[in-house]
KELO-722036 format. One record per atom (N, C-alpha, C): residue in three letters; y, x, z. Coordinates in pm, whole numbers, plus 50000, padded with zeros to 5 digits. Layout:
REM KELO-722036
AlaYXZ/...
//
This chain:
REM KELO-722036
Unk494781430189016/Unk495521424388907/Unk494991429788775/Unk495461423088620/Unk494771426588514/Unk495081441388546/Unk496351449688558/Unk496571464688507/Unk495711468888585/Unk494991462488701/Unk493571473388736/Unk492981480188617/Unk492661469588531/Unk491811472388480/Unk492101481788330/Unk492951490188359/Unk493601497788264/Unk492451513988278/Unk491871518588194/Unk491031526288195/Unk489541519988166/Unk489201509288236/Unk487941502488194/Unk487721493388086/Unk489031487988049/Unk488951477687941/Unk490051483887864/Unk490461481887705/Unk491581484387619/Unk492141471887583/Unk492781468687597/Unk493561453287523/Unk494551461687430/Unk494481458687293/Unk495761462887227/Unk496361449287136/Unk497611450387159/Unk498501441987092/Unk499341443286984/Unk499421436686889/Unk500171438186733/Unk501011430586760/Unk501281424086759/Unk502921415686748/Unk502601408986897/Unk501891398686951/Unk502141393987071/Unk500381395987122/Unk500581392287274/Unk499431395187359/Unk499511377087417/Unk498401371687430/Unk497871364387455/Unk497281365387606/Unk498071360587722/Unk497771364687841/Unk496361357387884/Unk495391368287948/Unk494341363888026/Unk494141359788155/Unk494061346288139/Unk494501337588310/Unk493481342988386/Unk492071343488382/Unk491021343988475/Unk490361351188408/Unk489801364288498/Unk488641371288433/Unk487851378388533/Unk486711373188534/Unk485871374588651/Unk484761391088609/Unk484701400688673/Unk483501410188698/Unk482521406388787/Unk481211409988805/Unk480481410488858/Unk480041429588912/Unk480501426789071/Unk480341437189111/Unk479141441789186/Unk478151435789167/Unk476571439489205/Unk476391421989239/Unk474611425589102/Unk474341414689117/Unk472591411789167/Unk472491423289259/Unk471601424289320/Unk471181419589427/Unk469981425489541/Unk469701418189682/Unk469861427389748/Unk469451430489887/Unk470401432389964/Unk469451448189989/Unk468551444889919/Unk467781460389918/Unk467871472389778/Unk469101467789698/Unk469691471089565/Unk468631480389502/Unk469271480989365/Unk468041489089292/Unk468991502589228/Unk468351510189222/Unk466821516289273/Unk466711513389428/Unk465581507589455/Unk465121508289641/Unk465281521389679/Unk465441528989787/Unk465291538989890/Unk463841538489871/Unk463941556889847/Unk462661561889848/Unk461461555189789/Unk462311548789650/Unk461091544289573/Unk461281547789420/Unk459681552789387/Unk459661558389251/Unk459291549089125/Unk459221536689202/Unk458131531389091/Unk458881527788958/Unk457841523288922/Unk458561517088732/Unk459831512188714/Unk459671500488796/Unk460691491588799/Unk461701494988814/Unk462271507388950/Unk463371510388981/Unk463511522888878/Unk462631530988832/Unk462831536588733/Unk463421535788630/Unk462991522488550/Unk463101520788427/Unk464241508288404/Unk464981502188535/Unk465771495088550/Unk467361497888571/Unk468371496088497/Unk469891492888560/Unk469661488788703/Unk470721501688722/Unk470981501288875/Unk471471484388933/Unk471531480689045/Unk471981466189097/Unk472951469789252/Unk474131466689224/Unk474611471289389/Unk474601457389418/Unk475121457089539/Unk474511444989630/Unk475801435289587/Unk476021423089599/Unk476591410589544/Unk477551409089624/Unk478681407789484/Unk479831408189504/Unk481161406889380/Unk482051397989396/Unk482631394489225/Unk484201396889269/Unk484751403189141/Unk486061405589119/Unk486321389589035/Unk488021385789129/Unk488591378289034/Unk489641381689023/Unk489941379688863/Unk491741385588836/Unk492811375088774/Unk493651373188813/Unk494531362788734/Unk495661370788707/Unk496861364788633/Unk497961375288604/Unk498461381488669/Unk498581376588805/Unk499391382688953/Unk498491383789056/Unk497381380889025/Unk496871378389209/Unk495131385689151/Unk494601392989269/Unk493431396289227/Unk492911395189378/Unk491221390789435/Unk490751386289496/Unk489301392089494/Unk488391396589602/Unk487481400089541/Unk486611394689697/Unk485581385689652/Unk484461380889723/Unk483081387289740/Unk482751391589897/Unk481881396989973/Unk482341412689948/Unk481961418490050/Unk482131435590069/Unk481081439090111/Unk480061442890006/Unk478361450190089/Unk478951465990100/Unk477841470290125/Unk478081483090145/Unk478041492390035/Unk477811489089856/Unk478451491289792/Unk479751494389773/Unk480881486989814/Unk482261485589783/Unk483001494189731/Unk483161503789765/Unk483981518989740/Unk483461522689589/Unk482111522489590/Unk482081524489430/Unk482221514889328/Unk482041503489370/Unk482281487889256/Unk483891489889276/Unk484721492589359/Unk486451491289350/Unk486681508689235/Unk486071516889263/Unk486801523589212/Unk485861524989042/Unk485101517889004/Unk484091514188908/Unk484941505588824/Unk485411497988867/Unk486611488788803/Unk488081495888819/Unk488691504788862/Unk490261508988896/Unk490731498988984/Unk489971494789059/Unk490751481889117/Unk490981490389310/Unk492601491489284/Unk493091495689405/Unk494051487489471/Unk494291473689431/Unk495191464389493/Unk494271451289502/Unk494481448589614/Unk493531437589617/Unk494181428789748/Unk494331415589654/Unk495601404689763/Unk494361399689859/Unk493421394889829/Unk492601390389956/Unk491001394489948/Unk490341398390052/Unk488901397590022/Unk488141388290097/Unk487271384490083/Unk486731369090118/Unk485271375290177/Unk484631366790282/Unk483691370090327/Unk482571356390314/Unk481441353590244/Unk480841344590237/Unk479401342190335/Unk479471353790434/Unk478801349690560/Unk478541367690649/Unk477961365990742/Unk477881382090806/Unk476341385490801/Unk476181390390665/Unk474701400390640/Unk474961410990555/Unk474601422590606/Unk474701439590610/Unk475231438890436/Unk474601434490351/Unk474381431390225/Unk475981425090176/Unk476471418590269/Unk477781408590203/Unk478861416290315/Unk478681420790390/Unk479711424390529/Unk479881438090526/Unk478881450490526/Unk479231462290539/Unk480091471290483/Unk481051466090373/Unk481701474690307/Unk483111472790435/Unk483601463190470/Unk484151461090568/Unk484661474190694/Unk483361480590691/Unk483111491390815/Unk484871505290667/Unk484031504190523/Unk485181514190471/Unk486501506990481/Unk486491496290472/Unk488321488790409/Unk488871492890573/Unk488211494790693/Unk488921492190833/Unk488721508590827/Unk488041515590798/Unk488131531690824/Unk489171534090747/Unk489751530290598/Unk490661535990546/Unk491961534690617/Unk491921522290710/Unk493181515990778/Unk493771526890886/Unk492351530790970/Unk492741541491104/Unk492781552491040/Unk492721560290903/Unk492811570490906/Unk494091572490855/Unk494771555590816/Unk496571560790769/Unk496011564090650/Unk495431563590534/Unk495641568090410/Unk496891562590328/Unk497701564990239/Unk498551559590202/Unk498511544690109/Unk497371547190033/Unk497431533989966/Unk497131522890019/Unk496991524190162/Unk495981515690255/Unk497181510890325/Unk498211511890265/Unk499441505590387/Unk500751497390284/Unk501131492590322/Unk502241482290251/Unk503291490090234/Unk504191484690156/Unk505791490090137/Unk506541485790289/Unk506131483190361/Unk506931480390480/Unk506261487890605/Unk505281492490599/Unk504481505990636/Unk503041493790742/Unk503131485290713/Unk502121477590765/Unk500481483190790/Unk500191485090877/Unk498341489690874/Unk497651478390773/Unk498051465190806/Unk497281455590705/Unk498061453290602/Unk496891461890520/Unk497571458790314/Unk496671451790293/Unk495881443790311/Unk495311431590235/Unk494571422690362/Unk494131411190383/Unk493621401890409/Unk492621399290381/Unk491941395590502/Unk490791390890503/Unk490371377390565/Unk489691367690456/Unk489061354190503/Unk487971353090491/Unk487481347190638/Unk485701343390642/Unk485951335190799/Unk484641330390783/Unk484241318190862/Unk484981324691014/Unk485241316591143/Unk485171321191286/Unk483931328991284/Unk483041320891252/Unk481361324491283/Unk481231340991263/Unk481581343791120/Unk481731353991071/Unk482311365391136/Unk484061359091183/Unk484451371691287/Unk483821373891405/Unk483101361891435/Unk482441368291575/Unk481541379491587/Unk480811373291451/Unk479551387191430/Unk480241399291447/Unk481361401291353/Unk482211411791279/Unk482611414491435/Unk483151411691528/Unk483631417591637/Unk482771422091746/Unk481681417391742/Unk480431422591815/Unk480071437991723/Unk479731433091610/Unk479151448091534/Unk479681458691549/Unk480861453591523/Unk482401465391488/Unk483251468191601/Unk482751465291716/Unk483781467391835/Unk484801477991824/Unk484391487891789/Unk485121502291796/Unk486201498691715/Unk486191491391635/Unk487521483191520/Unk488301471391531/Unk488031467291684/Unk488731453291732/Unk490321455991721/Unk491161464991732/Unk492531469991712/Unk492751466691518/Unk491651470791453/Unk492101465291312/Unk491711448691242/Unk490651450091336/Unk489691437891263/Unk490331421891255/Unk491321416491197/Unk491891409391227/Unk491621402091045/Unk491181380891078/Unk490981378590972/Unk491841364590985/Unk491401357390923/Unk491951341990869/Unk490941332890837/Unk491221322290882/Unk490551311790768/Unk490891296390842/Unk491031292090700/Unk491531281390639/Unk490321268790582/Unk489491262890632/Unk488611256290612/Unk488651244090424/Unk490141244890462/Unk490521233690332/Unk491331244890204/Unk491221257590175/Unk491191269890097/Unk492801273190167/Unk492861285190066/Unk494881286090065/Unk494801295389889/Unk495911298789956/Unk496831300189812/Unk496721313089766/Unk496821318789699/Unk497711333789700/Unk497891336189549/Unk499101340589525/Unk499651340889394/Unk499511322889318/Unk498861323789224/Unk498331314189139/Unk497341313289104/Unk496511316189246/Unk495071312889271/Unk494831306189394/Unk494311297989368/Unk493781284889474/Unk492001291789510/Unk492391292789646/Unk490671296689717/Unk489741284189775/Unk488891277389777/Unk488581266989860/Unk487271270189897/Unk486131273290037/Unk485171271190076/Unk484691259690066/Unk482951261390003/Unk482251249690050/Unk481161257290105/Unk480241246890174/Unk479351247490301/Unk477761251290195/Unk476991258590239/Unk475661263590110/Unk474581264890284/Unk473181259690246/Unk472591263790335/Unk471771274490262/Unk471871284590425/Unk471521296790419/Unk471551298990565/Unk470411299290664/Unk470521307790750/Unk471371299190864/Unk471581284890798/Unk472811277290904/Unk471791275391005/Unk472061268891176/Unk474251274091205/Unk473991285091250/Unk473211297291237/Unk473961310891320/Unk474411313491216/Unk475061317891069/Unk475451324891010/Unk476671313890915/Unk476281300690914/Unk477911291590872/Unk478281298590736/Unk477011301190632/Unk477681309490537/Unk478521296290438/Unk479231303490319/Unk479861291490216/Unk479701300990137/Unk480341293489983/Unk480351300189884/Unk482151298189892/Unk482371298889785/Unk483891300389730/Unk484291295289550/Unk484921286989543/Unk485641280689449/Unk487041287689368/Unk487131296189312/Unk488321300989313/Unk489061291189147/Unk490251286789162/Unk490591281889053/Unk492531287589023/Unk492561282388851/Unk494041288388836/Unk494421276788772/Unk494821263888787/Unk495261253988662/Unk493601247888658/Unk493121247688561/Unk491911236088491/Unk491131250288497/Unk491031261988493/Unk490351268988532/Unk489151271488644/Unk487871271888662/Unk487341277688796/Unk486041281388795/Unk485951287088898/Unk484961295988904/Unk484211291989008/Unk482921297889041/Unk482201290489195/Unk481521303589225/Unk481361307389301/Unk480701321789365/Unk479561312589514/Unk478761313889494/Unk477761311889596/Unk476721321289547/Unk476041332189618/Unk475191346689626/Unk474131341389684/Unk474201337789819/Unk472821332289874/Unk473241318589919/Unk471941312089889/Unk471771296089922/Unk470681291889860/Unk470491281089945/Unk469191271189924/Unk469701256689839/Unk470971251189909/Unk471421242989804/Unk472701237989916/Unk473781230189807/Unk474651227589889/Unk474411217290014/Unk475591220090147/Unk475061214190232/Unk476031195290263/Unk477131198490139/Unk477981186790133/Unk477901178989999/Unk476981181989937/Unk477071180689775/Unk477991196589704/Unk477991194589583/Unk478461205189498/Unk480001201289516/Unk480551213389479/Unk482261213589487/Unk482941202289338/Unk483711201689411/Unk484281185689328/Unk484881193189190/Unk485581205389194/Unk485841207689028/Unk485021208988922/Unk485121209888847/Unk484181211188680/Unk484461229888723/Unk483541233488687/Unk483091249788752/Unk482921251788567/Unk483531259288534/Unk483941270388415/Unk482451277388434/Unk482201286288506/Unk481281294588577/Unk481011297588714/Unk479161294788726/Unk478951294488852/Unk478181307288857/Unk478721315488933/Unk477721324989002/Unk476961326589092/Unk475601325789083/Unk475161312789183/Unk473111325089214/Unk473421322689376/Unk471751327589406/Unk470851324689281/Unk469821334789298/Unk468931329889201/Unk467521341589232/Unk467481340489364/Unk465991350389435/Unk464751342789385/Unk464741330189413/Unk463851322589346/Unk463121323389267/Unk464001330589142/Unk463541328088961/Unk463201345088949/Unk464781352889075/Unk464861365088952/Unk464721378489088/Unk463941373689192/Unk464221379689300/Unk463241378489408/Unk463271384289533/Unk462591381289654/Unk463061368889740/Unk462551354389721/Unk462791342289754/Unk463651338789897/Unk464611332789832/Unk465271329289985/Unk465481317090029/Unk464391307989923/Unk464071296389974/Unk463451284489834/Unk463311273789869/Unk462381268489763/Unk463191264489630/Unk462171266989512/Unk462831272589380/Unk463271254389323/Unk462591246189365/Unk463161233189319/Unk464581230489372/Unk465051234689539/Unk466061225789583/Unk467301231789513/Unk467201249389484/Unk467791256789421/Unk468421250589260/Unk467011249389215/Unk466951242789065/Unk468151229289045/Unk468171222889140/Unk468321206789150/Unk469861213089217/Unk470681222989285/Unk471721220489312/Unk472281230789200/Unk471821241989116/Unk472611242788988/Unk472751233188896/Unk471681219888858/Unk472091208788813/Unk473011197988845/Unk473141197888957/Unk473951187989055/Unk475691200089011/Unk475501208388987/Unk476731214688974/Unk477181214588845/Unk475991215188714/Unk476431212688608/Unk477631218188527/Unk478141231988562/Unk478571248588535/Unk478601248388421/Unk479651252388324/Unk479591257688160/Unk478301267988165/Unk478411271788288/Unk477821288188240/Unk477301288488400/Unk475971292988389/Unk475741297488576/Unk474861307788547/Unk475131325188589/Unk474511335088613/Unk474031338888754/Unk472821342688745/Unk472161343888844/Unk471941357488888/Unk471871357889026/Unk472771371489097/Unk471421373389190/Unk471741381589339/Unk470671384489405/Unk469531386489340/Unk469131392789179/Unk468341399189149/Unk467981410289166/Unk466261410289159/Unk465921429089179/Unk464091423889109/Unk464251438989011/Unk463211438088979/Unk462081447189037/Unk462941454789114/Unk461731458189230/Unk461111449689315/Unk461551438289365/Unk460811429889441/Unk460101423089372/Unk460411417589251/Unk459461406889187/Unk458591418689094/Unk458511430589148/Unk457381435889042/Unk457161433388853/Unk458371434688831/Unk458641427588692/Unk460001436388615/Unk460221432488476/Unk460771442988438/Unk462391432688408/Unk463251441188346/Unk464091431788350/Unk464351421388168/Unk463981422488112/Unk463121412987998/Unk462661402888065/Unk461661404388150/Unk460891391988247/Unk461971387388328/Unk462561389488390/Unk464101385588471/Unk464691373988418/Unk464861379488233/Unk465551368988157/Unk465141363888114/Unk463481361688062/Unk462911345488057/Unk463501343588129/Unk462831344088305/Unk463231331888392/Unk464221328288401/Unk465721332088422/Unk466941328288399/Unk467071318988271/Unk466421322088176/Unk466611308988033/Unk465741303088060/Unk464951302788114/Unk463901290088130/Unk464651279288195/Unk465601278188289/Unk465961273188410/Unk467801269988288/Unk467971273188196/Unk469381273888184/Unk470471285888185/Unk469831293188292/Unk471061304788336/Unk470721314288258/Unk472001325488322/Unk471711342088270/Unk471601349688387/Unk470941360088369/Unk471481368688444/Unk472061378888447/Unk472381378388555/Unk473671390788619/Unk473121405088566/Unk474041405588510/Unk474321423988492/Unk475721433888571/Unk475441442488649/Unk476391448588705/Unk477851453988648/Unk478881447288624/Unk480471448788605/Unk480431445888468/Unk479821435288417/Unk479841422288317/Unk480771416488319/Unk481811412288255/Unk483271407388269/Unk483041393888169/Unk483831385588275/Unk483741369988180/Unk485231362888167/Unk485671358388093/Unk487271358488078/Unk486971339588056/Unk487571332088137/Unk487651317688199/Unk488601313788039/Unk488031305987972/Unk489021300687833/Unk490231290087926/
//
């Protein structure tokens, strides 16, 4: 919720406050080999802002939501103050988007307190992602089949006064059935797709405020061809589309060069816990 964000941001008010419906962070907008790389010295990771692996906070007045859990997580939640969190969303099962998962289910068996409801529940928050997804998740994680328990809703759901809706992105289909995610509040919305080649139903039917949207292609180690990519951020036609799954360790390039390519193409790119507030 916004009072997460009490310590990271100041809002001060003189006579009245002007409530902020939607305000999206970016909680690593990197690839799945984040920067600085392991055991690497070179320039790039040197002389570059760190990148944790991809993953976005959304906040509305009551309801806060946060899509993919890499194995970052623990430091992007407590990077933001964000210790309540109504649902987390899973947009397919790779180490990169899934592993933070392994902390949210360890905090559960060890009984920590904030990790449990006012009614003493083991599950304080929810989790949605594909079947496909839990299957992986229950093969990997066996030792956690007693916690590992998720949802999903193919046509979105609700929570607070935020509307969730999956659409279908190829990536890796059908063993991995990844989607992106639509999150909207009113005329508000947002589009979160991390990895993809292009949509696999057409683009999502709302007018997208901001798309946060793959972009290995332009600003990264390629995860597939840079036209079909090109042609479904146009087909989406986004106020605003920042481009994520960057690393300038893979493309051997600095991050100046990053952002040509992102303006060449239209977009920006992603910078790590960049906050964008939905008008």
């Amino acid at each position: 919720m916004l009072s997460n964000l009490v310590g990271n941001s100041t809002i001060v008010c003189i006579y009245t406050c002007i409530p902020v419906l939607m305000r999206v962070t970016l909680l690593g907008t990197g690839d799945a080999t984040g920067m600085p790389a392991a055991l690497c010295d070179c320039e790039y990771c040197r002389q570059s802002a760190p990148r944790n692996r991809p993953s976005v906070l959304v906040e509305s007045s009551d309801t806060t939501v946060v899509i993919d859990v890499g194995p970052d997580l623990v430091g992007q939640l407590h990077q933001t103050s964000t210790y309540q969190v109504d649902g987390f969303f899973l947009t397919h099962f790779h180490r990169d988007h899934a592993d933070g998962l392994l902390d949210l289910l360890q905090t559960l068996r060890s009984g920590t307190k904030t990790a449990w409801n006012d009614a003493g529940d083991a599950h304080a928050f929810d989790l949605y992602m594909t079947e496909t997804a839990t299957d992986h998740l229950r093969d990997a994680f066996d030792y956690f089949l007693d916690l590992l328990e998720s949802t999903w809703e193919p046509d979105g759901v609700s929570l607070g006064n935020l509307e969730i809706r999956p659409f279908a992105v190829e990536h890796m289909r059908p063993e991995y059935e990844t989607v992106g995610f639509v999150v909207e509040e009113g005329d508000q919305a947002v589009a979160y797709a991390p990895d993809m080649e292009s949509f696999v139903d057409g683009p999502p039917a709302s007018d997208i405020d901001l798309f946060v949207c793959e972009g290995s292609p332009f600003v990264g180690l390629n995860h597939g061809p840079a036209d079909r990519l090109e042609a479904a951020i146009a087909d989406l036609d986004a106020e605003r589309t920042v481009l994520v799954n960057a690393s300038e360790h893979a493309r051997r390039e600095h991050t100046g060069e990053l952002e040509e390519h992102a303006d060449a193409i239209g977009c920006e790119l992603g910078v790590d816990f960049k906050e964008y507030t939905i008008p």
